[in-house]
C-alpha positions in Angstrom: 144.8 -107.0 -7.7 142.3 -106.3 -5.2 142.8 -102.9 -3.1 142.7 -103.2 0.9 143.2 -99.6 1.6 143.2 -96.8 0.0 143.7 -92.4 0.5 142.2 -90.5 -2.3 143.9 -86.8 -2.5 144.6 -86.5 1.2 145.2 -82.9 2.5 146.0 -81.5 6.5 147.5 -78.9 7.7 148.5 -77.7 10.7 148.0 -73.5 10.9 149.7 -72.4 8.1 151.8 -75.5 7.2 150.4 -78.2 4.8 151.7 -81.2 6.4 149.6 -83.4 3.6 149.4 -82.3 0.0 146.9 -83.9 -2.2 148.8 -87.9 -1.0 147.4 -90.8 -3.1 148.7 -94.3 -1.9 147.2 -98.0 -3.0 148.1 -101.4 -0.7 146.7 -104.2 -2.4 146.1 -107.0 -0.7 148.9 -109.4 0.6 151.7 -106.4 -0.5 154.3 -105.4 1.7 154.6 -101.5 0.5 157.2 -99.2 2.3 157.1 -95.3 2.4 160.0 -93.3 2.3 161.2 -89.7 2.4 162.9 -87.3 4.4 162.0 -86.2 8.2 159.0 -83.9 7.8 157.5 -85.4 4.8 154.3 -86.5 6.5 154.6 -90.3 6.6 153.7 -90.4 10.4 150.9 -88.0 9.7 149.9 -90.3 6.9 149.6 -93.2 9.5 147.7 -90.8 11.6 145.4 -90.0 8.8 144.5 -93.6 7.9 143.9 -94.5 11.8 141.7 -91.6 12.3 144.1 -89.8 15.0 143.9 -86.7 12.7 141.1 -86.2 10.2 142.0 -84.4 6.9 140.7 -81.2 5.8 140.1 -82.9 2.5 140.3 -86.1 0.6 139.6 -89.7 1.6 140.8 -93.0 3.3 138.9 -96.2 2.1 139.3 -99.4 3.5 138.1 -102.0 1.8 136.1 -100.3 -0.5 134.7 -98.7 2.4 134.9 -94.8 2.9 136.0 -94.6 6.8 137.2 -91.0 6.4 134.5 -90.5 9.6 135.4 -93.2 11.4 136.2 -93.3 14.9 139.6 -94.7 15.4 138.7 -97.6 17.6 136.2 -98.6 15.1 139.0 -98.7 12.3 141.2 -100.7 15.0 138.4 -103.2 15.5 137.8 -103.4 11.3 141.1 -104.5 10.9 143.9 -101.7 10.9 146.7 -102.3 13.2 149.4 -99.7 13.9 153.0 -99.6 15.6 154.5 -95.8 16.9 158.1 -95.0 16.2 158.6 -94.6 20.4 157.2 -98.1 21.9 155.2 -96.9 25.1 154.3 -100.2 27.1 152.7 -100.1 30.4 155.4 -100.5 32.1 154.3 -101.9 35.3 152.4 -104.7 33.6 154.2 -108.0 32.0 154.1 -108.5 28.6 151.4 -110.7 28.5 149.0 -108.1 30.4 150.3 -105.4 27.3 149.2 -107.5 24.6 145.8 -108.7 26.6 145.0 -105.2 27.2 145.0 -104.5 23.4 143.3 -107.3 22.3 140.1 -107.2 24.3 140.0 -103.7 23.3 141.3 -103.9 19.6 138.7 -107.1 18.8 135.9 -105.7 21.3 135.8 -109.3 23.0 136.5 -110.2 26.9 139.5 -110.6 28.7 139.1 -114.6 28.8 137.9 -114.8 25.0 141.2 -112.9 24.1 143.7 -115.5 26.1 144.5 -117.7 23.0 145.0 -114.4 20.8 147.3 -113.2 23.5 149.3 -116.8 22.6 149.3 -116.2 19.1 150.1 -113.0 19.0 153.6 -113.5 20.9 154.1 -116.0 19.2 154.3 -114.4 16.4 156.3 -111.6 17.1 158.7 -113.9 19.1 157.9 -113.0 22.7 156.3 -115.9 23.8 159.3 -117.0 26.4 158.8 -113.4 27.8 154.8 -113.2 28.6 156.0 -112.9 32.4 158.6 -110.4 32.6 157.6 -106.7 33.3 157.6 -104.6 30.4 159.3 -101.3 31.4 162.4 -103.9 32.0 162.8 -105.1 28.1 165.6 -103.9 26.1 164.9 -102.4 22.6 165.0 -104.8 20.5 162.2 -106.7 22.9 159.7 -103.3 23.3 159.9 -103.2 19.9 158.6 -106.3 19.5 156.0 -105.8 22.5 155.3 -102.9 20.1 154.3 -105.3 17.2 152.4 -107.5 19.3 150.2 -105.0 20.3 149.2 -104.2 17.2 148.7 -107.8 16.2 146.8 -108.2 19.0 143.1 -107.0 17.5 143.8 -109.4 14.2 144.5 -106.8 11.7 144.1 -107.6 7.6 146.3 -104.1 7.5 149.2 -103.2 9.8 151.4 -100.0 9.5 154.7 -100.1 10.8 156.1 -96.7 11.5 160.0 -96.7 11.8 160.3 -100.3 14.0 163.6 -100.8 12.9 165.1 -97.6 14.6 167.4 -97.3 16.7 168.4 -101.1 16.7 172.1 -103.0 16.3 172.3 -104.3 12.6 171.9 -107.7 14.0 168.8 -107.1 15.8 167.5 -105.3 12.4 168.1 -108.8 10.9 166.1 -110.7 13.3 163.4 -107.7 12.9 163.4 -108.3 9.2 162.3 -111.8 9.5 159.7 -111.5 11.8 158.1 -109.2 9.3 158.7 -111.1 6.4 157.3 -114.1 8.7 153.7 -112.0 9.1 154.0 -111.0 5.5 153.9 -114.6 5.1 150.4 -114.7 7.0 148.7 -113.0 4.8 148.9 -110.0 6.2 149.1 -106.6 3.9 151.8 -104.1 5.6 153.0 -100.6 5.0 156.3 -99.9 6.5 157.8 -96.2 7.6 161.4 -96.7 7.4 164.6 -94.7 7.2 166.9 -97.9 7.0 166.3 -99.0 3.6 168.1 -102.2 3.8 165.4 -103.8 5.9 162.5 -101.9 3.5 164.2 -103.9 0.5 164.5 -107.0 2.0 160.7 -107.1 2.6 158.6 -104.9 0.5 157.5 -105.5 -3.1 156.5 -101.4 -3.7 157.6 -98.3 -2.5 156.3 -95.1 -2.5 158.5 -92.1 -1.9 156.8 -88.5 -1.2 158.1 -85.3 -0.1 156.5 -81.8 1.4 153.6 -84.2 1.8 152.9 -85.2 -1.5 153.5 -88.2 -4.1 157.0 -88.0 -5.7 157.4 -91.7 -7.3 156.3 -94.9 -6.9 157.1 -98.3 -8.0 159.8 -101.1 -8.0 161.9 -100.6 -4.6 165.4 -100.6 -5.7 164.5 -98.3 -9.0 163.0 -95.8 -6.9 165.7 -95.7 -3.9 168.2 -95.2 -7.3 165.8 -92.4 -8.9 167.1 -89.3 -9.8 163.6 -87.8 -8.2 164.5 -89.9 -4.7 168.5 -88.7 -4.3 167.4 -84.9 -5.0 164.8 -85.7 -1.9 167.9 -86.9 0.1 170.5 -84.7 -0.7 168.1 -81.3 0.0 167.9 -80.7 -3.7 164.7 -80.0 -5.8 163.6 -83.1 -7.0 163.6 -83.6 -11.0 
């Protein structure tokens, strides 16, 4: 298999608190890999590490078999790493199609005009395309959620991190979540995926990795791990076998 991205012994702290603990994680290409643990593990700070928002005090990210540890976040954006936030934050006053136009002349580097038919694509794809014209700060959940997604589809990404899409949602709108992402999985695209509602992580993803305090716990076939004895003493506030 070959690897898309890669962090090599990742470490950050914040003051006195190590956030990020010597992490290790491997997406090969075309895998759908979730990451779970327990609020405060450092998954967000994970994503934050790979996009460049924080740079660690040590370690590496590599993106195809590129260091990029140094490289400026819009630059990663523009490579091919796409990101979601676990609190969608769409300019409001702007319709939906402005959102995702906005984010792909920026996220490819290309002009307003030469991003149109991207625009299309991407609403398509995360099933918006009858809303391009309404105003953003007026969608329900479910519907900034996806405006969330198709921002971050909008620069083309071979990589897209999904951090925690899935909360906050009615079960049925988790099901129609689930397979729009298994519908860009589909595309070709390699996703890692935050999530504390596990159903919709094993309905998608092949892998998962589970950490805790920052660092790797276990790793490896999605329902073994969510049964492990390592993953339940995470869970229940135990120490982990």
């Amino acid at each position: 298999m070959t690897v898309v991205l890669e962090t090599v012994g990742l470490c950050k702290s914040f003051g006195g608190v190590k956030v990020i603990d010597d992490l290790s994680v491997k997406l090969n290409e075309g895998e759908a890999l979730g990451i779970v643990g327990p609020n405060g593990a450092g998954k967000t700070t994970l994503f934050n590490l790979i996009t460049g928002v924080y740079r660690p005090d040590d370690g590496r990210v590599v993106y195809k078999e590129k260091d990029i540890t140094h490289v400026k976040r819009h630059d990663r954006c523009r490579q091919g790493i796409g990101r979601t936030f676990q609190i969608p934050k769409p300019f409001g006053d702007m319709s939906v199609f402005e959102n995702v136009l906005v984010c792909a002349a920026y996220g490819r580097n290309m002009s307003e005009r030469a991003s149109y038919q991207r625009c299309v694509e991407t609403l398509e794809l995360a099933g918006l395309a009858a809303k391009a014209n309404k105003q953003a700060g007026a969608l329900p959940l479910l519907d900034r959620k996806r405006l969330e997604l198709a921002r971050a589809l909008a620069g083309d990404p071979a990589v897209l991190l999904l951090d925690e899409i899935a909360g906050g949602l009615t079960e049925s709108e988790v099901e129609q979540l689930i397979q729009t992402v298994k519908d860009l999985h589909a595309q070709g695209i390699s996703i890692i995926w935050i999530e504390h509602i596990v159903h919709a992580l094993l309905a998608v993803v092949q892998r998962i990795v589970a950490i805790s305090f920052g660092r790797n716990l276990i790793e490896g076939d999605p329902n073994e791990v969510m049964c492990s004895d390592e993953v339940q003493a995470c869970y229940m506030g135990g120490t982990p076998l």
